[in-house]
N, C-alpha and C positions, 0 to 999 in steps of 0.2 A: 869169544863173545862175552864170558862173564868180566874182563878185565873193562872191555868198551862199553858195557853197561855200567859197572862201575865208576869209570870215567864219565861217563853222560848226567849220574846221580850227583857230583862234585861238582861238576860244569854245569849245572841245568839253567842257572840264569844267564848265564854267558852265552849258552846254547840259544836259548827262548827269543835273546836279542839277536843274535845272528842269523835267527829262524824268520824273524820279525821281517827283518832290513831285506834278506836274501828274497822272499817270498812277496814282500811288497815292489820290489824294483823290476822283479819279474812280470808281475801282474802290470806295474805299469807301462815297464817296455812294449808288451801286449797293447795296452791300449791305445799307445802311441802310433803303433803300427795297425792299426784299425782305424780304417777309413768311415766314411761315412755314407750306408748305404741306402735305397729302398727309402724307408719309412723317414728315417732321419731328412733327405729332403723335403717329402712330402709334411710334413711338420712345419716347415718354412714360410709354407702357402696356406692361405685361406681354402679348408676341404669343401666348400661348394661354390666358391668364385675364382678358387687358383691366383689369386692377388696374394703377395708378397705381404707378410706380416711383419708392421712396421711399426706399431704402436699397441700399447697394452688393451687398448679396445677393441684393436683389428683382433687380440690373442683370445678376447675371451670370445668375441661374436665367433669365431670358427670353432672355441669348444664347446663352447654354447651348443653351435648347429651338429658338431658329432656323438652329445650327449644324447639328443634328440633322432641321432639317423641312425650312427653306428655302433658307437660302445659306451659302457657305463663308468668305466675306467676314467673319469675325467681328475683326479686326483694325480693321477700319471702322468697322463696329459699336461696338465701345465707345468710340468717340472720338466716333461722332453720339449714342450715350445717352447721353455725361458733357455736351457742349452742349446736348441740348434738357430734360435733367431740371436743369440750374440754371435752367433758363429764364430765361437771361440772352442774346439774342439782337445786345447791344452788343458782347459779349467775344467772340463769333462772328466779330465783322462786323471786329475788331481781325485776331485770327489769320488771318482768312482772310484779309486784304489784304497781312499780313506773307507767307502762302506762296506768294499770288499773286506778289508782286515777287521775293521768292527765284527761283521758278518761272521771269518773265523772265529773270532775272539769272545763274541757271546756264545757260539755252541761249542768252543774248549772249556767255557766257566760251568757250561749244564753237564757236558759229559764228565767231566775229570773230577771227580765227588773229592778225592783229600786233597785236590789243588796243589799236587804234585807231579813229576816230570813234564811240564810243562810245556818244556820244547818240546818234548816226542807227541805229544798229545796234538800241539797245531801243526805241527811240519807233516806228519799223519794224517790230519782230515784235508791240509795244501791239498795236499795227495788223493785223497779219497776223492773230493770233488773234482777237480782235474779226471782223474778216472774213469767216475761213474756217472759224472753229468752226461746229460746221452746229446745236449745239445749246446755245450761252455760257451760256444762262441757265441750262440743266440741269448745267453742266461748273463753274462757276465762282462764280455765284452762290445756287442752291439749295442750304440749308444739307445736306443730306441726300445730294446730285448731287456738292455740292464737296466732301464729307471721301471719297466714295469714289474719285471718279476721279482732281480737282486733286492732290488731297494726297500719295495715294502715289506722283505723277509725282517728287518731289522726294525720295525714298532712290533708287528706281528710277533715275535722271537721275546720282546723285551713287554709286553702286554702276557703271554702264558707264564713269562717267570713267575708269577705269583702264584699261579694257579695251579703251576709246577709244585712249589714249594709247600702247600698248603695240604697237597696230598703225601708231599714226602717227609712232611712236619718238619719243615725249615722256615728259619725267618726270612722275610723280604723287608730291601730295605724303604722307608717310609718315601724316597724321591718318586719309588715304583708306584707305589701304592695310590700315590696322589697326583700321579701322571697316568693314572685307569681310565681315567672322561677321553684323552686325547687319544692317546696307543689307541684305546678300545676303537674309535672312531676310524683314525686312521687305517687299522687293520679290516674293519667290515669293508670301506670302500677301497676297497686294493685290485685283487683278483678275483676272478671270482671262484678256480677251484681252489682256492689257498685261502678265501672267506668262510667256502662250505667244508673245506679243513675245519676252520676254527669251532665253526658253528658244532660239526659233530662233534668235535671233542669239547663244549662248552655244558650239551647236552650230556651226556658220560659227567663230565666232574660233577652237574647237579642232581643227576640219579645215584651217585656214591652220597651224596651230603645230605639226601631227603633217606638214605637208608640208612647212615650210618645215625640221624638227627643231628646234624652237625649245624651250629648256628651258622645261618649266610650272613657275609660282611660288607659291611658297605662299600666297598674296594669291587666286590664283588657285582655286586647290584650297578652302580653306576660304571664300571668295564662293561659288564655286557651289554647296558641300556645304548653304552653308545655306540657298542660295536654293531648291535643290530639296528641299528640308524642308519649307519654306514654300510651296512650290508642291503637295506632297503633303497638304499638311494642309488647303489651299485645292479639289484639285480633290477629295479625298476624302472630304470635308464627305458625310454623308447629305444633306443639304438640297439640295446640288447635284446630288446624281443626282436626290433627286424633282424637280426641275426639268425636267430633261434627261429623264427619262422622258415627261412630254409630246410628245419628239419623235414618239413611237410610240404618243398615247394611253393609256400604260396595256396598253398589249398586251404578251404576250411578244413577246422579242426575236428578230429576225428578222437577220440579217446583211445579206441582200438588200433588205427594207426599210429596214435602217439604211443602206445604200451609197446606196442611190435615194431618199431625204430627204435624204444630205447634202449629194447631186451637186444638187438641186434648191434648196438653199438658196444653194450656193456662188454657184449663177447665176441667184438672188435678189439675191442680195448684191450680186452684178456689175453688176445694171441698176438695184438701186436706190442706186446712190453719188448721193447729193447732190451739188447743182450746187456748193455750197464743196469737197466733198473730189473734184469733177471740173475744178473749175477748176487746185487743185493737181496732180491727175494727169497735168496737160498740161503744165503750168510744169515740171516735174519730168521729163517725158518730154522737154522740151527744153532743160533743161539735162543729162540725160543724153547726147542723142545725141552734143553738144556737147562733154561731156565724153571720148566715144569720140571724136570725130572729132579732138578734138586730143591725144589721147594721154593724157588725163590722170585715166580714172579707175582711184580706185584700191578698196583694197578696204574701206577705212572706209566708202566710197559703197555698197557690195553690202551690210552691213549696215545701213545706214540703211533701202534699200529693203528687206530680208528683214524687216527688224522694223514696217516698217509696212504688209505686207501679210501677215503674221502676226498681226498685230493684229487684221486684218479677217476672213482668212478662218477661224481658230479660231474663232469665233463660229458658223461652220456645225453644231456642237454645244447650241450654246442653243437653248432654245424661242422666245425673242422675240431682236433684235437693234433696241435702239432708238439714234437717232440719237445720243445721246451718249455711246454705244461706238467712234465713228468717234474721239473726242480722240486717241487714242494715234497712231493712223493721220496725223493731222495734225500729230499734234508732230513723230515723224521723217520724215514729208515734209516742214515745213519747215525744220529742221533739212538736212536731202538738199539741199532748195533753194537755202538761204541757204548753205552750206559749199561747194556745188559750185560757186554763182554766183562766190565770191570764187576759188574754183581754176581756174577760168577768164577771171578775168577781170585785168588788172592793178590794182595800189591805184587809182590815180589813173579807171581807170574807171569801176569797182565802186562808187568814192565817189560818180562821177556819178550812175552810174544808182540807186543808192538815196535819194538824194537826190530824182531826177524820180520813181521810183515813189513817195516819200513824198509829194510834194505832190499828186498822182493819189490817192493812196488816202486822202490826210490829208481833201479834201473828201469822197469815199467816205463816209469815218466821220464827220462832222462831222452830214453827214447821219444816215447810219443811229443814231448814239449818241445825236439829238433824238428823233427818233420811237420807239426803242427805249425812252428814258425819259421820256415821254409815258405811252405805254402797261404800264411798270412802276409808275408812277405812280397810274394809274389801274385795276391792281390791287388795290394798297395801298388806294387810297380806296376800292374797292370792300367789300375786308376788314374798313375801318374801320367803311363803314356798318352791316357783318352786326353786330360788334362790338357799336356803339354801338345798334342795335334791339334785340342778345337782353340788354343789360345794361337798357335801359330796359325791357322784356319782362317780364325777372325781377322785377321792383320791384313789377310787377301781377298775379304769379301766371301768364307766360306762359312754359311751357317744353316748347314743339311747335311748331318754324320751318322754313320752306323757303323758299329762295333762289334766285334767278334765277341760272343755272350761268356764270362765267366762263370767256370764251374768248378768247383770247391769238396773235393772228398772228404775233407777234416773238419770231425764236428767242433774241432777247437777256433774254425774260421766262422765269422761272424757271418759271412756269404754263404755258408755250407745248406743247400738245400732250399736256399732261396731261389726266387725269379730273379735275375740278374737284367735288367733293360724292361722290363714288363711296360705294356701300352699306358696304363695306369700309372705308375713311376716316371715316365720318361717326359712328362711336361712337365711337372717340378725341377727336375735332371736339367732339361732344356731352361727352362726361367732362370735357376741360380747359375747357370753358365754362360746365359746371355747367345744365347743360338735359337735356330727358328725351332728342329726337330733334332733326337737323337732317336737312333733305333738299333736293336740288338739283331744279330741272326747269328744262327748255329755254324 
């Protein structure tokens, strides 16, 4: 082991590009082989007249009408209707992998404090998130899953660098600094438990600076002014409260009922963490206590952890909480992990032990990324088949089909856990296919 660490310390930029290249082509062969499902049609079409969006007036009248009905997310929104109305699902598969690697590549620069070993640092978190994302295919690979959650992580991530920095008296550099109006904006209207992330941990940095009397900076003031623009414009979306109105059915509001739904969700939420965001719960509870027992945490680590159970429990306001609302929750847990691991540990050991957790988790993945793409695989083909019967269908006058329903065990499939054919889905399905009806059965 001591020789091959040795070896890695010589090779390290050698390593970092092969980590680069190896992990990028992966991630893109993944996207290639991910179809387009669900949501990604319906995108297509106008959401209250089901007409085909043809023109940039047709794109904004339908976000218009879902900022208004459905969700507040409309910032997402038009970046998943400018991809699936070219219907070009190559240039998808392009940008996504570019903000996937950005994505690594800004939380290798937060955790890796002397900005060494570098390869082991991002081939390590490849790995982590692969792992412990409890839902990859819905986060990372679904074309419709990744512009909402993946992609806003990257102003969001590049908006607290500073804020990061300021508590662990580092400089930032000035492009950050004077791009705080835009990040800031961008990240309030994003998601909304990964806004009410931010929001806690905005609140925390400005109770450390009013205690410590630390003068507030203008970077400072105009980041949050606009980030709570964006957050106002996000949770005040109509479409968001008819959502949130399901809490209570459609009844009047109750105070008492709203209290006693939210306490029941909270401790929903609490039994149902997934064994990936319970396996980090404990790694992270042990490098906390660790971190108290030796003196060393500090209060960048209290934000780490506010904002990823802020992630989780604002969600006790949604009607549904599906497992790939948990990403946020996992990025600053491993972030908390990987940061604390190194503050506790000296270089020379840290190097070790990530070094042996890589090779533990590298066969881990080696495994799971075969069968994982096996049965993305065999989505694909199955999509193909539908494809390749209703286009031979059409040739004879057949346009009335149903399909045997795809189901998907691997949270790495973009399908996993979805409605596959749903009544709702299958008129968009049917329009962009040019057939009367499609229907799914078991």
């Amino acid at each position: 082991m001591e020789k091959v660490i040795n070896w890695i310390d010589k090779n390290d930029k050698k390593l970092l590009v092969i980590s680069v290249i190896t992990t990028v082509i992966l991630f893109f062969f993944l996207n290639c082989i991910t179809p387009y499902i669900i949501d990604d049609y319906c995108r297509m079409y106008d959401c209250s007249t089901l007409e085909e969006i043809k023109t940039i007036q047709d794109a904004a009248t339908s976000i218009k009408t879902e900022y208004f009905t459905w969700s507040g997310r409309t910032l997402s929104l038009i970046v998943i209707t400018f991809f699936v109305c070219i219907k070009n699902k190559l240039l998808f598969n392009f940008f996504n992998t570019a903000v996937y690697f950005l994505f690594l590549y800004l939380i290798m620069r937060l955790v890796n404090k002397n900005n060494k070993y570098k390869s082991l640092y991002f081939i390590t978190l490849f790995v982590s998130f692969w792992l412990f994302t409890p839902a990859y295919g819905h986060n990372y690979l679904w074309l419709t899953g990744a512009i909402v959650y993946l992609w806003p992580v990257i102003p969001l991530i590049l908006f607290l660098i500073p804020y990061f920095n300021s508590v662990s008296d580092k400089k930032t550099s000035k492009i950050l600094l004077y791009s705080a109006l835009p990040l800031g904006f961008l990240t309030g209207w994003s998601v909304e438990n990964a806004a009410a992330a931010v929001f806690i941990l905005l609140i925390a940095y400005y109770i450390r600076k009013i205690v410590i009397k630390e003068k507030i900076k203008a970077f400072e003031v105009l980041g949050t002014l606009a980030f709570l623009f964006g957050f106002v414009m996000l949770l005040m979306a109509p479409g968001s409260h008819n959502r949130s109105s399901q809490i209570t059915g459609g009844e009047a509001f109750s105070l008492f009922q709203f209290i006693k739904t939210t306490v029941k969700r909270a401790y929903y939420i609490s039994l149902d963490s997934c064994k990936e965001l319970s396996f980090l719960l404990i790694a992270a509870s042990i490098v906390l206590f660790e971190l108290i027992l030796q003196k060393k945490f500090k209060y960048i680590h209290l934000l780490y952890i506010l904002a990823a159970l802020a992630s989780v429990y604002s969600m006790v306001l949604s009607p549904v909480f599906p497992h790939r609302a948990y990403l946020f929750a996992v990025i600053f847990l491993i972030i908390f992990i990987f940061d604390g691991f190194s503050t506790i540990c000296l270089e020379e050991q840290a190097k070790r032990f990530i070094a042996a957790a890589l090779l533990v988790c590298g066969i881990v993945f080696i495994h799971s990324f075969t069968v994982s793409t096996l049965d993305i695989l065999n989505t694909l083909q199955r999509w193909n088949n539908r494809i390749s019967v209703m286009n031979t269908g059409k040739e004879s006058g057949i346009y009335d089909y149903s399909f045997k329903i795809i189901h998907s065990g691997e949270r790495h499939n973009s399908q996993w856990n979805l409605e596959d054919l749903n009544p709702y889905e299958n008129i968009p399905i049917a329009k962009f296919f040019g057939i009367n009806t499609i229907v799914g059965y078991e």
